[in-house]
DRENDREN-930238 format. One record per residue (C-alpha): residue number from 0; residue in one letter; x, y, z. Coordinates in nm, 2 decimals. Each point is the difference from the previous one (the first is absolute). Layout:
SITE,NUM,a,X,Y,Z
...
***
This chain:
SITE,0,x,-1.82,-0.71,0.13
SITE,1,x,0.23,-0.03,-0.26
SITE,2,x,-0.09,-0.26,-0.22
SITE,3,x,0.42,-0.03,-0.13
SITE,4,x,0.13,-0.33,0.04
SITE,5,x,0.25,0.07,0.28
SITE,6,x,0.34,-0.07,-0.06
SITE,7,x,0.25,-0.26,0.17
SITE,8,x,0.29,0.21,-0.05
SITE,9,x,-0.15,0.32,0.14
SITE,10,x,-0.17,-0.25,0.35
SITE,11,x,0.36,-0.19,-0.01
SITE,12,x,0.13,0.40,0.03
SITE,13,x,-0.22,0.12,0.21
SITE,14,x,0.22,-0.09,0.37
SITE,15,x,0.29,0.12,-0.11
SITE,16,x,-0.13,0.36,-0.12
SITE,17,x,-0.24,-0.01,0.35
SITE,18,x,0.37,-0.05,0.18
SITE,19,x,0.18,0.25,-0.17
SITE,20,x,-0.29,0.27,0.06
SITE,21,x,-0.07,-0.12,0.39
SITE,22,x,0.40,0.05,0.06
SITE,23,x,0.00,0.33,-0.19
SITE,24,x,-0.30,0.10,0.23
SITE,25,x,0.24,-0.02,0.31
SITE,26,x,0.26,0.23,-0.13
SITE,27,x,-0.33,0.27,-0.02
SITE,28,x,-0.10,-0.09,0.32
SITE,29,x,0.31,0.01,0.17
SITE,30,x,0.02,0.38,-0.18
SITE,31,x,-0.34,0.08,0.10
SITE,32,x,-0.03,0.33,0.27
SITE,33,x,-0.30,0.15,0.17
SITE,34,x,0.05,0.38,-0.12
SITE,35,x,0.06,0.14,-0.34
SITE,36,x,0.34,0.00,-0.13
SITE,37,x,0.08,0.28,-0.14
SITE,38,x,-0.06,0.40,-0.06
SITE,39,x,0.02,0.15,-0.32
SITE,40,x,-0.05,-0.20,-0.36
SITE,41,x,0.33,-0.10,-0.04
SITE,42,x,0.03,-0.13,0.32
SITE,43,x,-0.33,-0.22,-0.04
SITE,44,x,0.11,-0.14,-0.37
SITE,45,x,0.36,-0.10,0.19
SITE,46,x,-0.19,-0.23,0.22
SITE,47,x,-0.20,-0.14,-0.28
SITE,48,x,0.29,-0.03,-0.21
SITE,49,x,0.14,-0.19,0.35
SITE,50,x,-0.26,-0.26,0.04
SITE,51,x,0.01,-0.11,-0.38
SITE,52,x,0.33,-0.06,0.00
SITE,53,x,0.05,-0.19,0.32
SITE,54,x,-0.31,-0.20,-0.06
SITE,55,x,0.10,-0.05,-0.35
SITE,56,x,0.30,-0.14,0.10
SITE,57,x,-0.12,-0.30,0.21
SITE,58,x,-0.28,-0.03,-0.29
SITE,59,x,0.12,0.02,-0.40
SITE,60,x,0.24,-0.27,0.04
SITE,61,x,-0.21,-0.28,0.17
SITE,62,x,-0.25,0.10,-0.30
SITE,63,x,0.22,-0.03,-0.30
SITE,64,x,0.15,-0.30,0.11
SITE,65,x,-0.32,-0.18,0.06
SITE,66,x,-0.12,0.08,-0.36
SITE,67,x,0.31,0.02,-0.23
SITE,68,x,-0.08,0.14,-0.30
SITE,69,x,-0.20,0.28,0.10
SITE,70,x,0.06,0.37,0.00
SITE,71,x,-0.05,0.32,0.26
SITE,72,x,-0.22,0.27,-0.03
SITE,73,x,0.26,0.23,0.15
SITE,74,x,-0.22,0.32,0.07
SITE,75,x,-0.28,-0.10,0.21
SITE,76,x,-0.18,0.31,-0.11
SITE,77,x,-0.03,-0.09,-0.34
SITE,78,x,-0.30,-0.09,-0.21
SITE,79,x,-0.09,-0.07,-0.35
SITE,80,x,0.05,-0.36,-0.17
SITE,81,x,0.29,-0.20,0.07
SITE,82,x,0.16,-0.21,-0.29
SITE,83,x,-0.07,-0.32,-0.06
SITE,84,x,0.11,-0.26,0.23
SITE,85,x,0.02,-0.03,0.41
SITE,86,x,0.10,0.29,0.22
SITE,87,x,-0.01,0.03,0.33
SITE,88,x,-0.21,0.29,0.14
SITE,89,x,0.07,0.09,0.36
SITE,90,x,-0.06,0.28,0.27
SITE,91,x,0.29,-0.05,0.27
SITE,92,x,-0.22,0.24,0.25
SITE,93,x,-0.36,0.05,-0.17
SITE,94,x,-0.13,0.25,0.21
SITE,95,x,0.33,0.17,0.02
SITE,96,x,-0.09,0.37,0.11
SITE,97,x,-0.21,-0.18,0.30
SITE,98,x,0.32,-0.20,0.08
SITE,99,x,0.20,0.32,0.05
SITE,100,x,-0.30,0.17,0.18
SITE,101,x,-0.04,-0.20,0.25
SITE,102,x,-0.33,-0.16,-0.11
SITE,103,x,-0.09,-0.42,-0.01
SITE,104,x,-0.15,0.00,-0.35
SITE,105,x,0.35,-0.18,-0.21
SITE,106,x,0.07,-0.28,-0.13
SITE,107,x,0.27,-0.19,-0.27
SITE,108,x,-0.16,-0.14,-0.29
SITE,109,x,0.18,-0.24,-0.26
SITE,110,x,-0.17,-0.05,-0.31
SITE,111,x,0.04,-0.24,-0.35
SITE,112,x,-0.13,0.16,-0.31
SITE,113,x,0.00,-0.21,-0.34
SITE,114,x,-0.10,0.15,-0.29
SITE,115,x,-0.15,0.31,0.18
SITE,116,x,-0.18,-0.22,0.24
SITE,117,x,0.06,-0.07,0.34
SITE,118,x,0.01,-0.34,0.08
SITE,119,x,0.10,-0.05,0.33
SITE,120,x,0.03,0.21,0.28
SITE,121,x,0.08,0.03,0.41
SITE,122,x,-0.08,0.32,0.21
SITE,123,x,0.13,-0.01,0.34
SITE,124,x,-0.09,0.22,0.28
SITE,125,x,0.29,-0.01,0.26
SITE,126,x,-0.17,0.18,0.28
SITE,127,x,-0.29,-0.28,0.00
SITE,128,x,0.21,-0.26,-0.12
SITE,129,x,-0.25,-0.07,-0.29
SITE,130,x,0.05,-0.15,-0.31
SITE,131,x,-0.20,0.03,-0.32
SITE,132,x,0.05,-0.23,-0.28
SITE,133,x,-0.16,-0.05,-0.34
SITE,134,x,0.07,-0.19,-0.32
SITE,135,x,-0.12,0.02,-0.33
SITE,136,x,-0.34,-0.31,0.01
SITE,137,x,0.16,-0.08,0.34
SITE,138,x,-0.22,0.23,0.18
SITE,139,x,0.08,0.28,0.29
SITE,140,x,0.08,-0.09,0.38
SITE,141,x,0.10,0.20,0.31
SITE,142,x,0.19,-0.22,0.20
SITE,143,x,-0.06,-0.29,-0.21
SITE,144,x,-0.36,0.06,0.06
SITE,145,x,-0.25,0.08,-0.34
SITE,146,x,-0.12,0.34,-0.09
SITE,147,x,-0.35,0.12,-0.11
SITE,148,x,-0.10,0.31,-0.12
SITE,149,x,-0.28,0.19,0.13
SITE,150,x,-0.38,-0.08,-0.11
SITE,151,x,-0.13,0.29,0.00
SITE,152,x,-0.25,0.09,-0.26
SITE,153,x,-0.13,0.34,0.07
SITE,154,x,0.35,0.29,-0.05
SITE,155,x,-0.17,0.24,0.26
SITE,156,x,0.03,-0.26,0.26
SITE,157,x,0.37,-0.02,-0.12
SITE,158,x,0.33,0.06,0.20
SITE,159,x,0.19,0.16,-0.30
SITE,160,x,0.38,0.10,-0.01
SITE,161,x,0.25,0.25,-0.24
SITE,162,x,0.32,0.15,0.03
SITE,163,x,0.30,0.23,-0.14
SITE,164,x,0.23,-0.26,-0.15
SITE,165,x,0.30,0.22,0.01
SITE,166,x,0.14,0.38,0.06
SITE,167,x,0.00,0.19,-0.33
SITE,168,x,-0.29,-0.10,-0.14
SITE,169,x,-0.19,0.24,-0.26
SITE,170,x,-0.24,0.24,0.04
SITE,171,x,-0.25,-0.20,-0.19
SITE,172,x,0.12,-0.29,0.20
SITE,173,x,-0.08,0.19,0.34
SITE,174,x,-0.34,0.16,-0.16
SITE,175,x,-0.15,-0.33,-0.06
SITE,176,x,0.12,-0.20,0.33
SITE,177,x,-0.22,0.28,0.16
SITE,178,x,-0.31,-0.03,-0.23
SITE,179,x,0.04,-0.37,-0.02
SITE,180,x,-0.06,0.06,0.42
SITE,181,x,-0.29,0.23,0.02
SITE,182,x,-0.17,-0.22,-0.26
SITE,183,x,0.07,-0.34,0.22
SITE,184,x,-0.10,0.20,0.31
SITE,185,x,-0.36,0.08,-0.16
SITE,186,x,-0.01,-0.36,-0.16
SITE,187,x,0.14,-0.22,0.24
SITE,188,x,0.01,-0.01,0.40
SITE,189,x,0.35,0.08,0.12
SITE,190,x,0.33,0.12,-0.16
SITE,191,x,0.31,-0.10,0.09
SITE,192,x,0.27,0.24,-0.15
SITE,193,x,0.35,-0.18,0.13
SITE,194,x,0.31,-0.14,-0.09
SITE,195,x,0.17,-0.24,-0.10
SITE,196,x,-0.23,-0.15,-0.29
SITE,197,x,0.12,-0.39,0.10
SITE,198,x,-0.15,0.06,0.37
SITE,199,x,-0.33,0.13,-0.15
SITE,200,x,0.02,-0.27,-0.20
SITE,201,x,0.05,-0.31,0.18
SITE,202,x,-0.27,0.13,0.24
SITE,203,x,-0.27,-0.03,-0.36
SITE,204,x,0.18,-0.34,0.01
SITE,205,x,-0.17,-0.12,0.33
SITE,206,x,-0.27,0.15,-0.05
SITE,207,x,0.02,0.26,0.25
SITE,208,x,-0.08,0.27,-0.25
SITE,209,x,-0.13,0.00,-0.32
SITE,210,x,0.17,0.18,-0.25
SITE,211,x,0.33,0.21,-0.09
SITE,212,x,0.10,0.21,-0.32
SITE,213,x,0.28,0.20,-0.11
SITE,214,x,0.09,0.24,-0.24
SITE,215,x,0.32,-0.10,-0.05
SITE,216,x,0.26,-0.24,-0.23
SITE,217,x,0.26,-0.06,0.33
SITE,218,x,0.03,-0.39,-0.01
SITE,219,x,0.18,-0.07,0.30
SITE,220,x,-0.32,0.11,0.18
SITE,221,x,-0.25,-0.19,-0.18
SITE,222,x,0.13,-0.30,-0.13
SITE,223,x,-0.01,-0.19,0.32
SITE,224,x,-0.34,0.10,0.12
SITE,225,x,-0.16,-0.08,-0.39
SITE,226,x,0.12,-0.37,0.05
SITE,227,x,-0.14,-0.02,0.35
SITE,228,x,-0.34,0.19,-0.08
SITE,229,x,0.01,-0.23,-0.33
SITE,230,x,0.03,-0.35,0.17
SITE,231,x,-0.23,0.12,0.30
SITE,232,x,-0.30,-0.02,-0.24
SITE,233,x,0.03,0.38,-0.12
SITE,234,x,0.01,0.21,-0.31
SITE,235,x,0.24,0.23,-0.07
SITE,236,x,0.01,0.21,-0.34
SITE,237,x,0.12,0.32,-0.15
SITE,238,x,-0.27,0.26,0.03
SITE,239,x,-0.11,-0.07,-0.36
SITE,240,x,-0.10,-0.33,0.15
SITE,241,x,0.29,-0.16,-0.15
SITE,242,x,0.21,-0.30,0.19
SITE,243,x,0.26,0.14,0.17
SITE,244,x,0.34,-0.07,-0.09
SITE,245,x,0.32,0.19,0.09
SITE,246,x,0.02,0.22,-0.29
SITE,247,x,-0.36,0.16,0.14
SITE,248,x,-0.05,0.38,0.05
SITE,249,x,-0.26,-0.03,0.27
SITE,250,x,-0.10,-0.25,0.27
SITE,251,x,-0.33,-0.16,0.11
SITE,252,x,-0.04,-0.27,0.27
SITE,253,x,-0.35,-0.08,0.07
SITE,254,x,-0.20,-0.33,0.20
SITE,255,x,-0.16,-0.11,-0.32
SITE,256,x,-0.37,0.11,0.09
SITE,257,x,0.04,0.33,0.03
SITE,258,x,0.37,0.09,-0.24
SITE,259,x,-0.25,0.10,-0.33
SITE,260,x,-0.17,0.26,0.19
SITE,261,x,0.33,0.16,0.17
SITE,262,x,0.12,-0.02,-0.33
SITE,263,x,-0.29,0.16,-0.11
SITE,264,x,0.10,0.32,0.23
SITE,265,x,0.34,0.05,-0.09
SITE,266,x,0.01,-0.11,-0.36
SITE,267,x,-0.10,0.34,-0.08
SITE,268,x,0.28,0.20,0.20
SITE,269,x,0.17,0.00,-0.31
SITE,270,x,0.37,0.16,-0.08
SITE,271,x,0.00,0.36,-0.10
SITE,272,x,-0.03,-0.06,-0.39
SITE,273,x,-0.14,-0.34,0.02
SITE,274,x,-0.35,-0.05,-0.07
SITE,275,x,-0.21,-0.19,0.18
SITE,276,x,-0.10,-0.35,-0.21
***
């Protein structure tokens, strides 16, 4: 658990952003379908494009208006450090190419960053109807229920988790995703390879598996779950076993008892002219 004083402002916020989100979380409902929508790639990015907006346009306001004074990260894509101050980092339809595919695995995610870390978050899931919420020394719930990690110990009796943050990604990018799983399928016990990153996440969260990393800056898909895996009695780090912030190149999110050893594993599936340390 966090050991971060929790602050009244961000618990006083907390409602209204869990609001904002649950309502947003009807509009991609209600545009929710059973088959895949769409053929060829343009056709597929006009339906992502789709969702963002209309979600978007129940969400941003409801946002900005309960926290005047802070700014939108307008390309949800995006990664690298933000500048100082708060910014709100959302994902109108994480999970977007499952959305549009006909597949359950989506969600709409609001998060507060300040200073590069997140400090309060809600992920809803409208086809369950629930709710995760975490603030910075407040602690993580679903439904208004606490959190706990995993206490595992031993990483081959772990239930471990990646994923492709984004089309487009390098070569180098792609080359270690794949090394990073062969290595976790010899050292750990199962490999999930899925996305989006916040539904691996909040599932490290409760406990239900063990561990998640990424090779990847994208903020919108990491900044939620690194609260919740935070203030659910995890660690999460860089993969120079670093604290994590949002201006991170790569992602671990480990139960406690077993993150040194998985970072053991992939610490050394270094970047193509980056030596190991």
């Amino acid at each position: 658990m966090s050991t971060a004083m929790p602050s009244g402002l961000d618990t006083t916020l907390l409602p209204a952003v869990t609001a904002a989100v649950r309502a947003a979380g009807v509009t991609l409902r209600e545009r929710r379908t059973t088959h895949a929508r769409g053929v060829s790639l343009e056709e597929v990015v006009g339906e992502i494009h789709a969702n963002d907006e209309a979600v978007l346009a129940v969400l941003r306001e409801p946002l900005l208006k309960a926290r005047p004074g802070a700014r939108w990260v307008e390309d949800e894509l995006a990664g690298g450090a933000l500048p100082p101050g708060e910014w709100w980092v959302c994902d109108p339809a994480e999970g977007n190419i499952n959305h549009v595919h006909g597949l359950p695995d989506w969600a709409v995610t609001a998060t507060l960053v300040r200073d590069n870390q997140p400090v309060l978050t809600v992920v809803h899931l409208p086809l369950t109807g629930d709710t995760y919420t975490a603030t910075a020394g407040g602690g993580a719930h679903l439904n208004g229920r606490p959190l706990t990690v995993s206490a595992k110990s031993d990483l081959g009796a772990a239930l471990v988790g990646t994923g492709q943050a984004r089309p487009g990604e390098s070569t180098d990018t792609f080359r270690r995703i794949g090394e990073s799983v062969t290595a976790m399928l010899t050292a750990g016990l199962v490999v999930r390879v899925s996305v989006p990153a916040t539904l691996q996440l909040i599932h490290v969260a409760a406990g239900r598996t063990d561990a998640f990393w990424q090779f990847s800056d994208v903020r919108s898909g990491l900044v939620a779950g690194a609260l919740l895996v935070t203030e659910a009695g995890g660690t999460v780090t860089d993969l120079d076993g670093r604290p994590w912030t949002a201006a991170g190149r790569d992602f671990l999110a480990a139960a406690p008892r077993i993150h040194a050893t998985a970072l053991d594993v992939l610490s050394v599936i270094r970047p193509t002219g980056r030596p190991s340390i």
